[in-house]
C-alpha positions in Angstrom: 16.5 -21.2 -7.8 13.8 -22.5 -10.6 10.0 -23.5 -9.8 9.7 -27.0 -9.6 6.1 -28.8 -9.8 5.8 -28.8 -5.9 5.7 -25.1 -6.0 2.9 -25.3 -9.1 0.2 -27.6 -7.1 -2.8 -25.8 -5.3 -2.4 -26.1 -1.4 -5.0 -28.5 -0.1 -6.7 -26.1 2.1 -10.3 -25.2 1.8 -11.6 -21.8 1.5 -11.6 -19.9 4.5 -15.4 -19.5 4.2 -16.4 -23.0 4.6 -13.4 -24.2 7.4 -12.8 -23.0 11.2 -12.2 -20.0 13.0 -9.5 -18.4 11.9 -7.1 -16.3 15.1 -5.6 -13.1 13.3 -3.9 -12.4 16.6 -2.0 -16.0 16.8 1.3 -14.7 15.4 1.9 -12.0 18.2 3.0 -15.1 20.0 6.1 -15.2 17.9 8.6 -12.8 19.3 10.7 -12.4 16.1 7.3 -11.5 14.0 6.2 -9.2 17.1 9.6 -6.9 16.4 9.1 -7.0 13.0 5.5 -5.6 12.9 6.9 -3.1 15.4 9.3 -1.9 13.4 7.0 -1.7 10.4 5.0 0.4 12.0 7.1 2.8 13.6 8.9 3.1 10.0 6.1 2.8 8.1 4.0 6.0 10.3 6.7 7.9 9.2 6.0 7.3 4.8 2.4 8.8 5.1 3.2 11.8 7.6 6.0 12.5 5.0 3.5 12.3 2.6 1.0 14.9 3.7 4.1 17.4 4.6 4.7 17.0 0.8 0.9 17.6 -0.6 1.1 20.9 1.9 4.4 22.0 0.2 2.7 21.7 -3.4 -0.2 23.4 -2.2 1.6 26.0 -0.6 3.7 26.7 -3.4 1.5 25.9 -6.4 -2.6 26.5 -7.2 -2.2 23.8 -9.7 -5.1 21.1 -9.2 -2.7 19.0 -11.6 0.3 18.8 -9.6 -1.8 18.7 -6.1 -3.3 15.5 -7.1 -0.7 13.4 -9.1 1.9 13.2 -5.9 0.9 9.7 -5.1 1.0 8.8 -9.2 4.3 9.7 -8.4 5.3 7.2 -5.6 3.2 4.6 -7.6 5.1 4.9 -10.3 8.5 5.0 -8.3 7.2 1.1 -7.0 6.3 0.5 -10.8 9.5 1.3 -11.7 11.5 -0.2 -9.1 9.8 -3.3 -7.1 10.7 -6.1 -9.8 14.9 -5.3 -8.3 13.6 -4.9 -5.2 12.2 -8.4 -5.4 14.4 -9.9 -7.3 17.4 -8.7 -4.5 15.1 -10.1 -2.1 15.5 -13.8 -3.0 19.3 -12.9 -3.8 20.4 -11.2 -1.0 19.8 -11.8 3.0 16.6 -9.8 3.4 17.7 -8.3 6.7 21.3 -6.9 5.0 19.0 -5.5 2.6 16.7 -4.0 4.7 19.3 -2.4 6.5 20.9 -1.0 3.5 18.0 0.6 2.2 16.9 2.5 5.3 20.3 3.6 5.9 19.6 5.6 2.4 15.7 6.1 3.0 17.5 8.3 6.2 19.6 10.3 4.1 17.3 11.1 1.6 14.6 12.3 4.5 17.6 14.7 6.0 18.0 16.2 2.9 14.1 16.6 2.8 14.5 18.6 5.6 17.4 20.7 4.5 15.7 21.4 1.1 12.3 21.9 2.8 13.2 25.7 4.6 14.2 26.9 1.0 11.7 29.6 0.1 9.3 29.0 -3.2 10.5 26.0 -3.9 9.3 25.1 -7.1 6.5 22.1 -6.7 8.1 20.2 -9.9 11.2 19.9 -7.6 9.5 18.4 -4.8 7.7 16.0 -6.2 11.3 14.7 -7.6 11.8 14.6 -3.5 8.9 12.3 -4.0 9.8 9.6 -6.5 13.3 9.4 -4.5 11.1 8.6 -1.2 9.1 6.3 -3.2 11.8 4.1 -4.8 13.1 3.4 -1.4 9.9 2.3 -0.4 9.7 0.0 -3.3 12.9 -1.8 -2.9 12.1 -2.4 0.7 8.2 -3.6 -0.2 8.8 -7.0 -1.2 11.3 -7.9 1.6 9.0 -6.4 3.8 6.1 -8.5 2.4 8.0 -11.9 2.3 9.5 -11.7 5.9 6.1 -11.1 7.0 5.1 -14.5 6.0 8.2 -16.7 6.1 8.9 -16.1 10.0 5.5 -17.3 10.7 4.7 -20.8 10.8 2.8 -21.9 7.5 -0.8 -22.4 9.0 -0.7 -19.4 10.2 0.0 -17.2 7.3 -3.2 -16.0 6.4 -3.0 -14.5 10.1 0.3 -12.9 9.3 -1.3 -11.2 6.1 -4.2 -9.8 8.7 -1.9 -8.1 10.7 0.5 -6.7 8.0 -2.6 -4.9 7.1 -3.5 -3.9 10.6 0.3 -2.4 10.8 -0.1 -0.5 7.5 -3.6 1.1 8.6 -2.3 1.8 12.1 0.4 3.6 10.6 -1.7 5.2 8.3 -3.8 6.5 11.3 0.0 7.3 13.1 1.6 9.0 10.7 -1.0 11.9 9.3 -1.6 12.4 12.9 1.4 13.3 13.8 2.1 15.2 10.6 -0.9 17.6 11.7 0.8 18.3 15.2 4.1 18.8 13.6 2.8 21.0 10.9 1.2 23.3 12.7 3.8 24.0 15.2 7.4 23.1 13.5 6.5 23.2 9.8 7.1 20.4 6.7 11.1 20.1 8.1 10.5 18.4 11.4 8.6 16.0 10.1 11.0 15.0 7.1 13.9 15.0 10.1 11.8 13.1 11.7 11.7 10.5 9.3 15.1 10.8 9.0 15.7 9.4 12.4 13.1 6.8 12.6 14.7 4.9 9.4 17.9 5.0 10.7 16.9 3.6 13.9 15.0 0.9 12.2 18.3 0.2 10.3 20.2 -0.5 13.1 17.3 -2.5 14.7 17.7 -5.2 11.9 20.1 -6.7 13.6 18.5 -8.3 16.3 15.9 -9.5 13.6 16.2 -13.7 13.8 16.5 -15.5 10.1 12.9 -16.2 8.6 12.0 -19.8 7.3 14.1 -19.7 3.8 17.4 -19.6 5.4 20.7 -18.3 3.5 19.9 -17.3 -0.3 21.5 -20.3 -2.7 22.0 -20.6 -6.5 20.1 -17.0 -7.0 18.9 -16.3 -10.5 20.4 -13.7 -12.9 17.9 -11.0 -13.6 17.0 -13.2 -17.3 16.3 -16.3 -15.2 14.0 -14.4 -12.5 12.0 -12.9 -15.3 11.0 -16.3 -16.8 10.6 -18.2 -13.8 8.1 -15.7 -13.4 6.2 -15.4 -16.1 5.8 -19.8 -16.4 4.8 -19.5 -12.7 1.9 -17.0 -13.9 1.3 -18.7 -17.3 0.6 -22.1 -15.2 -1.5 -21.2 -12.7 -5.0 -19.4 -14.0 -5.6 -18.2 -10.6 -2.0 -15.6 -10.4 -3.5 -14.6 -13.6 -6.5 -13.4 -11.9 -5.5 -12.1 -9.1 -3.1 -9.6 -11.4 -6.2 -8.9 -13.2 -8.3 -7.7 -10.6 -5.5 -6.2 -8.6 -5.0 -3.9 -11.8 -8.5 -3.3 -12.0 -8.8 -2.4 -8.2 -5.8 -0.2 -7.8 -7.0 1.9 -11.3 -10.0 3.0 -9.4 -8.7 3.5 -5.9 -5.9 5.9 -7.1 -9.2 8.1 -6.9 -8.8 8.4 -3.1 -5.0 9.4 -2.8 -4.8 11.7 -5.8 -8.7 13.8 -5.2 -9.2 13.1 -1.8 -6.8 15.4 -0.4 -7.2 18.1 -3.6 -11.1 18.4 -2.8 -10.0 18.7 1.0 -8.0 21.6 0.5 -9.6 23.4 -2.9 -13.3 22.6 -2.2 -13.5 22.3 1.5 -10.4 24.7 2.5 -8.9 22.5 4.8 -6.0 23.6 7.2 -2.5 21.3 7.3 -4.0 19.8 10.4 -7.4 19.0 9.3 -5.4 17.9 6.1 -3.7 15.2 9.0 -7.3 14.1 9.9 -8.1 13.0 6.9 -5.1 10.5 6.6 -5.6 9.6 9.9 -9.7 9.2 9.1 -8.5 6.8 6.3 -6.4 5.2 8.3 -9.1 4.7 11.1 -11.5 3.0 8.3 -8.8 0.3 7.2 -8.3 -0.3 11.1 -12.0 -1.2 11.4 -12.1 -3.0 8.4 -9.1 -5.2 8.9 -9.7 -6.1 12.8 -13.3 -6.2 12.9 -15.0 -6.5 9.2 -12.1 -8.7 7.4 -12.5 -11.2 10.1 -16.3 -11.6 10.2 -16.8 -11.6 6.2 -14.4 -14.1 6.2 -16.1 -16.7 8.0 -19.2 -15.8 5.5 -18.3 -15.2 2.2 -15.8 -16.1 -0.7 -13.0 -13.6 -1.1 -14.7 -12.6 -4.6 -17.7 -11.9 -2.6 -16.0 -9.7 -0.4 -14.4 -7.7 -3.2 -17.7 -7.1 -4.7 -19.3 -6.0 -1.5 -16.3 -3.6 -1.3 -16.5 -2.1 -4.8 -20.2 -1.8 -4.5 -19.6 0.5 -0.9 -16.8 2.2 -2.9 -19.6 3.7 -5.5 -22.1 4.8 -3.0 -18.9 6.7 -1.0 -17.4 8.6 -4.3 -21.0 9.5 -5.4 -21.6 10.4 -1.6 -18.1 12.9 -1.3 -19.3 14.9 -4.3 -22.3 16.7 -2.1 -20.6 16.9 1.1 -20.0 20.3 1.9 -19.4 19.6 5.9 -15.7 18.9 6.9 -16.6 16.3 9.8 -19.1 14.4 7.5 -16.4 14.0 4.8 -14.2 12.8 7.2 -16.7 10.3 8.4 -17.2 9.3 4.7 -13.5 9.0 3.7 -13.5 6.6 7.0 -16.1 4.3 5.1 -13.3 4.6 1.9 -10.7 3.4 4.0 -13.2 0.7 5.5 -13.6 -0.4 1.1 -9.8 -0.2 0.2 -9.0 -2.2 3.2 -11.7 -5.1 2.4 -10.7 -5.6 -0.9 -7.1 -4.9 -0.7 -6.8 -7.7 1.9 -8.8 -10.3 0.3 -6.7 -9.5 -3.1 -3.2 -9.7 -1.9 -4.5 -13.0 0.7 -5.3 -15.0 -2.2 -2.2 -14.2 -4.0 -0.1 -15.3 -1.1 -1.8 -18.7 -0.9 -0.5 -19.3 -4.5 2.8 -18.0 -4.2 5.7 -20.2 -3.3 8.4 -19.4 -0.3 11.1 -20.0 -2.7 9.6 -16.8 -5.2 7.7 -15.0 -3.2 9.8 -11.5 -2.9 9.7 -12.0 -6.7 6.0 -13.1 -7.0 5.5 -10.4 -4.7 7.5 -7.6 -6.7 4.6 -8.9 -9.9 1.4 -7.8 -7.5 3.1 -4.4 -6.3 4.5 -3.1 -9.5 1.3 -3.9 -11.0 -0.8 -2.4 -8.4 1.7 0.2 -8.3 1.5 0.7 -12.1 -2.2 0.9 -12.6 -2.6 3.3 -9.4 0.0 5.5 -11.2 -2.0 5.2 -14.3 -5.6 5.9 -12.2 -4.1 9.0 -10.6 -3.0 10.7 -13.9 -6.3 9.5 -15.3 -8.3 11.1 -12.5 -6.5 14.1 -12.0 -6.5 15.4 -15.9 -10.2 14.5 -15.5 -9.9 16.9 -12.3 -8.1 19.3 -14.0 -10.7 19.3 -17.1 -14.0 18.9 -15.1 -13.4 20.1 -11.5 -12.6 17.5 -8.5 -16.3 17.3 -7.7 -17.2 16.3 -11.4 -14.1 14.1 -11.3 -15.6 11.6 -8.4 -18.7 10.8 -10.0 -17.2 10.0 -13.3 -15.2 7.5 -11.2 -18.3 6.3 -9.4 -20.0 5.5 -12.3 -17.0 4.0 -14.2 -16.3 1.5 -11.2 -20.3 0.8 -11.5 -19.9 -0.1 -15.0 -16.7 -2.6 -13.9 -18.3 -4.5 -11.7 -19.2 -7.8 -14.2 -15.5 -8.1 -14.7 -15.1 -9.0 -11.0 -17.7 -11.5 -11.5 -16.9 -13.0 -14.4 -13.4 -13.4 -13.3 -13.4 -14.6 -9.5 -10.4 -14.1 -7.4 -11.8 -18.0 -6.4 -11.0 -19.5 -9.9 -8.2 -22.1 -9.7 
């Protein structure tokens, strides 16, 4: 299925900072994208809690700052690695089969999380091999995930749709380390990775009742050649996909700072138990919720989604230069709330504006392009920061980071996300 021009002109919509109100919650009213964000979440609360019952197996197994802070360079580099397929099978196959396929094996590869997970001293190299297999199910299932989300919405109200995909992801990000601090606690690492195991095979079978999105029945798919060059004329022709890889590679190189030192100063500077480890998701995750329902939608209506980047990046560098004096565990988890608050603002406007200039016909490909980059350059960022950890201490680590993003700043001017 080639580009033709139609899929190549601009929309003719003005920016959403000079035009009307715009109503994130409009799309609840469609049942079939209702049961989708549902099941996003429940599945999607499960990926973080799994997470954090992986960091506590490293840590309890291995005093390595290294290994402690490159698990989620791991998963990054599992979505590196394998979202172009996963795309690419997305405009092949029907994106519900595919779905269901892949959470039947997301399932099986949680049960035998669990099964692994009682084995004494297990070596941390091992587990984070559990990770990358977690992580390049997530990957295949990312851009399905992302294009259903917008095709079983009505166009006008696809900006909306975006909104509250974000709003499920930092629910579930608020969901998930919660419950993985309960579970801890009382059942250990196991119950949470059996956990998961039964939540993806539910959502499996839930896919079912799923209706058909707007692109209908796949026809003439592309070989793998053919999807590769479509692509890269789509991005050659259109300055602004150009950008919006740019600056999502730039972004996602500096927030790997959060996931990868985050959690290692948690537990090596501040001590933290498994269940405060929970609350600092879950604080994350209670940041991007503000930010997505109630600062996304009042920027919006004020400034350009470059603007809004910028304001983000610039919070970013007084809250890394802020963690590295915090010795109190409440007012770093207030902080890391105002992280979560950044990542969400920027990730939202960045991934909005690349939505607008994708196609329907493309867009788990186009898709695939902006999460294996992001996904690359956070894999990238979290090796970077962690040797840096490792060399200098988590503390010295941060404000090397803080000032670094201070220094790349101009480049988000110079090249707005707003350039057509």
């Amino acid at each position: 299925m080639a580009l033709d021009a139609s899929d190549l002109s601009d929309p003719p919509e003005r920016p959403r900072y000079l035009s009307g109100k715009t109503n994130t919650w409009l799309p609840i009213k469609n049942r079939a994208f209702g049961l989708l964000w549902l099941l996003s979440l429940t599945s999607g609360s499960l990926v973080p809690a799994q997470d954090v019952a992986l960091r506590w197996l490293v840590h309890r197994v291995s005093a390595s700052t290294f290994l402690l802070s490159i698990i989620p360079s791991v998963s990054s580099a599992a979505f590196f690695l394998v979202t172009f397929p996963g795309g690419i099978l997305a405009d092949r196959w029907p994106r519900k089969r595919l779905l269901r396929l892949v959470y039947i094996g997301l399932g099986l590869a949680s049960a035998v999380m669990a099964a692994l997970s009682t084995v004494p001293n297990l070596p941390a190299q091992f587990i984070l091999c559990l990770s990358l297999l977690s992580g390049a199910g997530m990957a295949l299932s990312a851009p399905v995930w992302a294009a259903l989300f917008v095709e079983i919405v009505d166009k006008p109200d696809v900006e909306a749709a975006v909104a509250l995909s974000g709003v499920q992801i930092n629910l579930s990000g608020i969901l998930g380390p919660a419950l993985a601090g309960l579970l801890l606690t009382r059942f250990g690492p196991g119950s949470i990775f059996m956990a998961g195991a039964l939540t993806f095979a539910g959502v499996s079978l839930s896919m079912k009742f799923l209706p058909q999105g707007r692109r209908g029945p796949p026809a003439s798919p592309p070989t793998l050649k053919e999807a590769i060059a479509e692509v890269k004329r789509f991005i050659a022709r259109r300055a602004q996909m150009r950008v919006v890889i740019f600056r999502n590679l730039l972004f996602n190189f500096f927030i790997a700072l959060i996931p990868a030192l985050l959690p290692t100063f948690a537990l090596q500077v501040l001590n933290l138990s498994s269940g405060q480890l929970g609350l600092l998701f879950t604080s994350l995750g209670i940041g991007s919720v503000i930010g997505g329902i109630f600062l996304v939608p009042v920027l919006q209506k004020k400034l350009s989604p470059n603007a809004i980047t910028v304001a983000a990046c610039v919070l970013l560098i007084i809250v890394f230069y802020l963690i590295g004096f915090v010795r109190q565990r409440f007012v770093f988890l207030a902080v890391a709330a105002v992280a979560g608050s950044s990542w969400t603002l920027a990730a939202t406007e960045i991934w909005s504006v690349g939505q607008r200039a994708t196609p329907d016909a493309s867009r788990g490909r186009i898709n695939a392009v902006l999460m294996m980059t992001g996904s690359g350059a956070m894999a990238l960022g979290g090796v970077v920061w962690a040797s840096v950890a490792t060399a200098a201490g988590p503390v010295n680590a941060i404000h090397i980071a803080a000032l670094s993003l201070l220094v790349s700043l101009p480049f988000r001017i110079w090249w707005p996300l707003d350039k057509k």
